[in-house]
N, C-alpha and C positions, 0 to 999 in steps of 0.2 A: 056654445056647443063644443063638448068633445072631440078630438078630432080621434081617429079607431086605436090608432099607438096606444095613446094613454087607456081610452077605453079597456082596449085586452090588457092593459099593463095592472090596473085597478082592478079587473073582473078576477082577475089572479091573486094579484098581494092586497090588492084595496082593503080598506075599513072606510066605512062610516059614521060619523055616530053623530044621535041630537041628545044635547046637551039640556041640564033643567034650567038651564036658563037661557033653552032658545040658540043655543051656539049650533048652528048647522057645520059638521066636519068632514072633510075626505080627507083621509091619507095616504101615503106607500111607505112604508118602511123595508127597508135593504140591509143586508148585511154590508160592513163596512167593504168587504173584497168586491161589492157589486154597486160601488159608489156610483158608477157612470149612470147607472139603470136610474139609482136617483135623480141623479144631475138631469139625466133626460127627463124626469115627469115634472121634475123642478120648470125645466125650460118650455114640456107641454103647456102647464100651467098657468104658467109668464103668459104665453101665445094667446091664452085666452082672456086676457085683460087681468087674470089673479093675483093678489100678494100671497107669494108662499113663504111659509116659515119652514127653513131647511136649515138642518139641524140633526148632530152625530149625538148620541147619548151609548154609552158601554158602548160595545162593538157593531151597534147599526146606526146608521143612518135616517133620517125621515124628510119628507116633503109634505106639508100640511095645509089645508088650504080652510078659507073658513069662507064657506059659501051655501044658500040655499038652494040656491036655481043647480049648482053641479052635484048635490047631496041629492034634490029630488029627482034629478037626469040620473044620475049612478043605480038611485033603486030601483029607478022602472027600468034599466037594462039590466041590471044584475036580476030582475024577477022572471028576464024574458030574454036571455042572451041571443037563443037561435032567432027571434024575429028579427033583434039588431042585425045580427048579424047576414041574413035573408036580405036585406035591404041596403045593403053597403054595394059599390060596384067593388070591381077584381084589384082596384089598386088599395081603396079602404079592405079588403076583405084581407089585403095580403100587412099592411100596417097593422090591425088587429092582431092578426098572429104574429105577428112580430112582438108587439108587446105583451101577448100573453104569453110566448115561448120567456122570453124576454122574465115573466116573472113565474112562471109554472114549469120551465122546460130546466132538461137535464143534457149534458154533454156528454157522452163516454164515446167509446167506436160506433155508436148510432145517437140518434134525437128520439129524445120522450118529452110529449108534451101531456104533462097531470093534470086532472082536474077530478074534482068530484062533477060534475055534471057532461054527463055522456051524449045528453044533444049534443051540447056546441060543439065535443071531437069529432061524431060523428060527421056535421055539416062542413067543418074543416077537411078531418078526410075527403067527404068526397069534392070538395072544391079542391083542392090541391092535386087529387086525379087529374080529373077535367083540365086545370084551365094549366097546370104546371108539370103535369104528367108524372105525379109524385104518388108512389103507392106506399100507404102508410097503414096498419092494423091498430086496431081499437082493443085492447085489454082490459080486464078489470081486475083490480088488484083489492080486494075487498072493497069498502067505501069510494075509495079512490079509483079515476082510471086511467090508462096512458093509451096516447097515440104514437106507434112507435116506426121509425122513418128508418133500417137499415140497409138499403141497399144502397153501396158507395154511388152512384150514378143518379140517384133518389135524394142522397146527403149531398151531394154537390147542388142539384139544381134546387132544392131548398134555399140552400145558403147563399145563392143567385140571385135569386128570386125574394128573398126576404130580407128586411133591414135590420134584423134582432140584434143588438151589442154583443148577448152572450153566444150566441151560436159565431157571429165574426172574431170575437176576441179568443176564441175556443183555440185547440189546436188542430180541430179539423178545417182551420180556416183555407187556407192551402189547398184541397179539394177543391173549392170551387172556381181555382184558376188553372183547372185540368181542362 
């Protein structure tokens, strides 16, 4: 079974695909600057008993796994993110967003976290209310939509509270040892 990291990390960047000859596939592909992001689904992967083929092609990276039981675990969460995600406690709920920031989110003087699908912001938002006291607005940007985190005291306990590489490697890292 998936552990949430990787989960939000795949529901983000993932592919899938079945192959005509049967090849069941997941992967994450990263830009080469976001190699760490690899490296970690690489080592999610490992965790779960998998052999990953990891591997830089032009300027990205990949981690590839060749598996059925995690191709058919990945569609029935990718068809149904908010259930997964409804059923996780606060420390899996806070790893998920870690790994979907992790592959959907933006760094500037605030956190965006994109997705085309406005359940799972929504149930993030309001988890990250509740349980982290983080007030975050839901946008929609045509097809796309972002959950957007600016207020500095907001952006700190985010980054507290959450294990995402790219939000810690950022340069708002420093806020959250205010």
């Amino acid at each position: 079974m998936m552990k949430p990291y990787l989960v939000g990390l795949l529901f983000g960047d993932g592919t899938s695909y079945l192959a005509k000859n049967k090849a069941y596939s997941v992967w994450i592909d990263q830009h080469e600057r976001n190699s760490k992001i690899a490296e970690r689904a690489k080592l999610e992967f490992e965790g779960i008993g998998l052999k990953v083929h990891y591997y830089a092609y032009g300027n990205k990276v990949r981690a590839l796994v060749y598996s059925k039981k995690t191709y058919l675990e990945f569609l029935k969460i990718r068809a149904d993110p908010v259930k997964y995600f409804k059923k996780l406690g606060p420390r899996g709920k806070l790893e998920f967003i870690s790994g979907l920031f992790d592959a959907e989110g933006t760094v500037t003087d605030r956190l965006v976290l994109y997705n085309g699908h406005i359940g799972i912001l929504q149930e993030i938002q309001s988890f990250i209310a509740e349980k982290i006291n983080v007030t975050g607005h839901v946008y929609r940007y045509g097809k796309i939509c972002g959950l957007q985190i600016y207020k500095k005291d907001h952006i700190k306990a985010f980054i507290n509270k959450t294990n995402s590489i790219k939000v810690r490697s950022s340069r708002l890292k420093n806020l959250g040892d205010c």
